[in-house]
N, C-alpha and C positions, 0 to 999 in steps of 0.2 A: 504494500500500500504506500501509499506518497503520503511521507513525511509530513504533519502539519506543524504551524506554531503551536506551542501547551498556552497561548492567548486564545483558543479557542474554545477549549477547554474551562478555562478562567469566565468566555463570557456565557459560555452555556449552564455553570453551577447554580446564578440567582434565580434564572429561567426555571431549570428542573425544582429548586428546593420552594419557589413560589407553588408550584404543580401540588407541592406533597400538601401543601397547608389549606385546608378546606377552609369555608368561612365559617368564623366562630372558635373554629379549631383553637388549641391551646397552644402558641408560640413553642412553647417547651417541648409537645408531644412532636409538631412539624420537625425542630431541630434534629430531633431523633431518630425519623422517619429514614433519613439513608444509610444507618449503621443498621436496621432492621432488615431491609429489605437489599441485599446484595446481586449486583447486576449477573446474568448467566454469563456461564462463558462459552465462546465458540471458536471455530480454530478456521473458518472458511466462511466468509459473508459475500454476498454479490448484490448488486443494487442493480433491477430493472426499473427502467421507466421512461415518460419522456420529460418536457422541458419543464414540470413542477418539480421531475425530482432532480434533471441536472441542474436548477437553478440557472437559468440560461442566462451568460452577460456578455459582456461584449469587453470589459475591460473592467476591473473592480484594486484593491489595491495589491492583493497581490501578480496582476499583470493582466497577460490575456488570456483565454479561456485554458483550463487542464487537457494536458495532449497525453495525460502518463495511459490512461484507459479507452479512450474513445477519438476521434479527428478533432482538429480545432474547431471546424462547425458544427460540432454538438455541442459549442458554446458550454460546456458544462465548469462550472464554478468549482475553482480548488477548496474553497467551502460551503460546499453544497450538503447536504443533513446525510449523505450515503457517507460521506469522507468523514465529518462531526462523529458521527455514528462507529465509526471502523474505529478511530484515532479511541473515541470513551472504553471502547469495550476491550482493545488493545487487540485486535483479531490479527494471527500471524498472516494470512491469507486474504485480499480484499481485490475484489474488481466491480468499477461499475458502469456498466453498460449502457448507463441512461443517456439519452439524445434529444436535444429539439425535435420537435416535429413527430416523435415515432408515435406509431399503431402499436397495438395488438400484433398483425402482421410483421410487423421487424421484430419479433422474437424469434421468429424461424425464419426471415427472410433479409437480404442486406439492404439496410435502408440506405439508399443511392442519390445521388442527385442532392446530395446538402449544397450549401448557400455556396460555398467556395468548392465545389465540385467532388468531394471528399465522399466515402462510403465508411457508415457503421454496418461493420460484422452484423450476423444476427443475435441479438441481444442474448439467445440460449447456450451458444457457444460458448460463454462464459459460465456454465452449470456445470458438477462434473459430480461426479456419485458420493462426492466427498461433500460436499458444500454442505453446511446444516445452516445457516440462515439466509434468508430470501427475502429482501424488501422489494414489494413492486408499487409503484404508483401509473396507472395507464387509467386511461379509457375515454377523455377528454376530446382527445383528436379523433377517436373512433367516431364521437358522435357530433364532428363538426363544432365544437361549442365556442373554439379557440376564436375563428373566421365570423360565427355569430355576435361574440362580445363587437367583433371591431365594426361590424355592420352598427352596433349601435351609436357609435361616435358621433356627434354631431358639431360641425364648429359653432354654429350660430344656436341661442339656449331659447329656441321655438321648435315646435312640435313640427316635426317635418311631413310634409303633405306625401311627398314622391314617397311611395314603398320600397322604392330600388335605385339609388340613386347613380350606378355606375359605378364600375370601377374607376377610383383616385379622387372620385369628392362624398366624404367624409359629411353627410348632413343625415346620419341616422337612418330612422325609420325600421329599425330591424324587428319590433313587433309586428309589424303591417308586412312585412315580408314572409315572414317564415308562419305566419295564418292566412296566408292567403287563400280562397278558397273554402275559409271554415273549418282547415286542416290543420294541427302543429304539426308542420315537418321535423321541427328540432326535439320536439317529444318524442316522434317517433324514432327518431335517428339513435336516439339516449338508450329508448325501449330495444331499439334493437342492435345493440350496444352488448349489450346482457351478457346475451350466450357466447360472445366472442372474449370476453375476458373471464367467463366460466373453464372455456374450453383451454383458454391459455394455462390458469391456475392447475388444473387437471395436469396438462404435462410437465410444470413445474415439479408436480409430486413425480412423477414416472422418470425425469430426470435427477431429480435430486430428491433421495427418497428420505434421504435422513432427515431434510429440509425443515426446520420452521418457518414456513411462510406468512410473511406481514404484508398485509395490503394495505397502502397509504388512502387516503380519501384527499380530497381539494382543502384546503384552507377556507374558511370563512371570510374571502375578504371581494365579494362582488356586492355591495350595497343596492337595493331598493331604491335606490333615488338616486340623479345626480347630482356632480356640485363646482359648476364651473367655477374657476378651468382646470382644476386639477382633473375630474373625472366631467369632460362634455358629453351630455347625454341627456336626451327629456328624461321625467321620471318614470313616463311611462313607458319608456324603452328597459330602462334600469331593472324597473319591476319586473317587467317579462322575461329579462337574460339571467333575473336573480332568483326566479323561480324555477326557470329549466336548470340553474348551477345546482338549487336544491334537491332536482331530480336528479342530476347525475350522479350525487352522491349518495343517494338512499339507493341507485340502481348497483353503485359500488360495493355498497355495504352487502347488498342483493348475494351479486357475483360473488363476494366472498364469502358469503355463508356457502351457497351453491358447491365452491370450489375447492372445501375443507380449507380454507387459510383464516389466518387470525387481521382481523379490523382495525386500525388506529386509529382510531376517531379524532382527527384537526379540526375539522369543521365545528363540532361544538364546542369546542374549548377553548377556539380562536375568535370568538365573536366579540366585537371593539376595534377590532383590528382593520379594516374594511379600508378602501382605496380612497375614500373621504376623509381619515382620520389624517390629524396631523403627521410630519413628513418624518416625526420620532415614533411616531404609536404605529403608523402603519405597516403592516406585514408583505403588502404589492406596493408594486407602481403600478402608473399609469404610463406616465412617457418623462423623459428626462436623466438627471444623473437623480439617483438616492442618495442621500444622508444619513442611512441606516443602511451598511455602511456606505462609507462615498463608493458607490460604481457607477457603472451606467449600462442597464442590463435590459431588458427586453420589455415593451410594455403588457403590463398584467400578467406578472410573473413572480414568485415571491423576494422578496430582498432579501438579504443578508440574515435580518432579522428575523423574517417568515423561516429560512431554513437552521436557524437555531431553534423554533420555537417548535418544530416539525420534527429536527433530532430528539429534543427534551420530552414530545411526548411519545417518540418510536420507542425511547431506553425507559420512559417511566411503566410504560405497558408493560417491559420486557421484566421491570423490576417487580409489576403485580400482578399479570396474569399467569397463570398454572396453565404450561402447554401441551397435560392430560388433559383437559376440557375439549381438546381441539380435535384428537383423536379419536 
């Protein structure tokens, strides 16, 4: 695995030990909470997914995107929550596979044709009979979701007439698009989303048998409303692209019950965090360089922060779930 700073480390500990203290809870008991519960160990971790788990940037402070595991254009973040995760648990064994853009389908097939011409392997290639833990985060791009947020952008903060406005102008309307008809295509697309990340989870066990597999879900940071200019968008675009984001994760959750893997619930745990919160609270961007930390990564993607808060809840599972339950 690639070496990280033990700064990493340092800012992920207030994250996880806030995680242990319920409200109300007794200071005292929280403090005690991570001498009780001792993280597993594993000797071979691999990280599938795409650009929520490589953290996709373009330049952050430690340079430009990690080339130790996958191409430079799968933009993947030398501190992205797979790397946070390898670094805490001290795993001698670490690859991860994750990529902008990927499907479902680039787990068995090479995803071709990145931005700067470059090919990721198939993301399975990286399993081996030895592997015992498996994070994956997919299913987003399966159901179109990524291409639907940007349909909602709007420069100008009026309810845009046109349902389609072209490609390169940017005036919303992505609810009136994808109902057209009396139809949600984008419901449907999520709905049939399902059995493709069912069926992936399935050969995850069949290739790595000894595997615990964790399924990441989305962060909770697509808000209900917009709020120029940091997030341009009517509300009523917001509302629609934040209740297909809600479907796509209850269809995740779905998939992983389906696919004998274990759930890490972000989505509930990350609420406040949302692309309207201030430029220290929030977990995405939208467009720009972040402040949390300084990079400048891809818009509506998590930052820095989102993939600290996304490791602290993968390891705080790892330290309270019984993964008899799962078998």
């Amino acid at each position: 695995m690639t070496a990280r700073p033990h700064a990493l480390l340092a800012l992920l500990a207030p994250l996880v030990g806030a995680l242990l203290a319920a409200p109300g809870a007794d200071p005292g008991v929280a403090a005690a909470a991570p001498a009780e519960r001792r993280l597993p160990t594993f000797t071979e971790y691999v990280a599938l997914g795409d650009s929520w788990t490589a953290d996709v940037v373009l330049v952050d402070r430690y340079g430009l995107p990690d080339t130790t595991h996958a191409p430079i254009d799968c933009a993947q973040s030398k501190s992205n929550y797979p790397k946070i995760v390898a670094e805490a648990l001290a795993v001698p064994v670490f690859r991860d596979a994750s990529c902008g853009s990927a499907t479902t389908k680039h787990f068995r097939r090479p995803q071709e044709g990145l931005p700067l011409g470059g090919t990721n392997p198939p993301q399975f290639d990286r399993l081996t009979r030895t592997t015992d833990l498996v994070s994956v985060g997919i299913g987003g791009n399966d159901a179109g979701i990524a291409g639907a947020g940007l349909d909602c952008l709007n420069l100008i903060p009026v309810e845009n007439p046109v349902s389609d406005s072209g490609p390169g102008l940017p005036l919303g309307g992505c609810k009136a698009k994808y109902t057209a008809g009396g139809e949600d295509q984008l419901a449907q697309r999520i709905k049939a989303s399902e059995i493709k990340l069912v069926k992936a989870l399935r050969q995850i066990h069949r290739r790595a048998p000894r595997a615990r597999i964790l399924v990441m879900d989305y962060l909770d940071v697509v808000p209900d409303h917009g709020c120029y200019p940091t997030l341009p968008a009517t509300d009523e675009d917001m509302a629609y692209i934040s209740a297909k984001f809600r479907q796509l994760n209850k269809m995740v959750h779905r998939a992983a019950r389906r696919g004998g893997a274990e759930v890490v619930n972000t989505y509930r745990q990350s609420a406040g965090h949302d692309l309207c919160q201030a430029p220290q609270v929030r977990w995405a961007e939208t467009y720009g360089p972040s402040v949390n930390d300084p990079a400048v990564g891809v818009p509506a993607h998590p930052n820095a922060a989102g993939a600290r808060a996304q490791a602290a809840y993968l390891l705080q599972h790892l330290r309270d779930t019984d993964p008899d339950v799962y078998r």
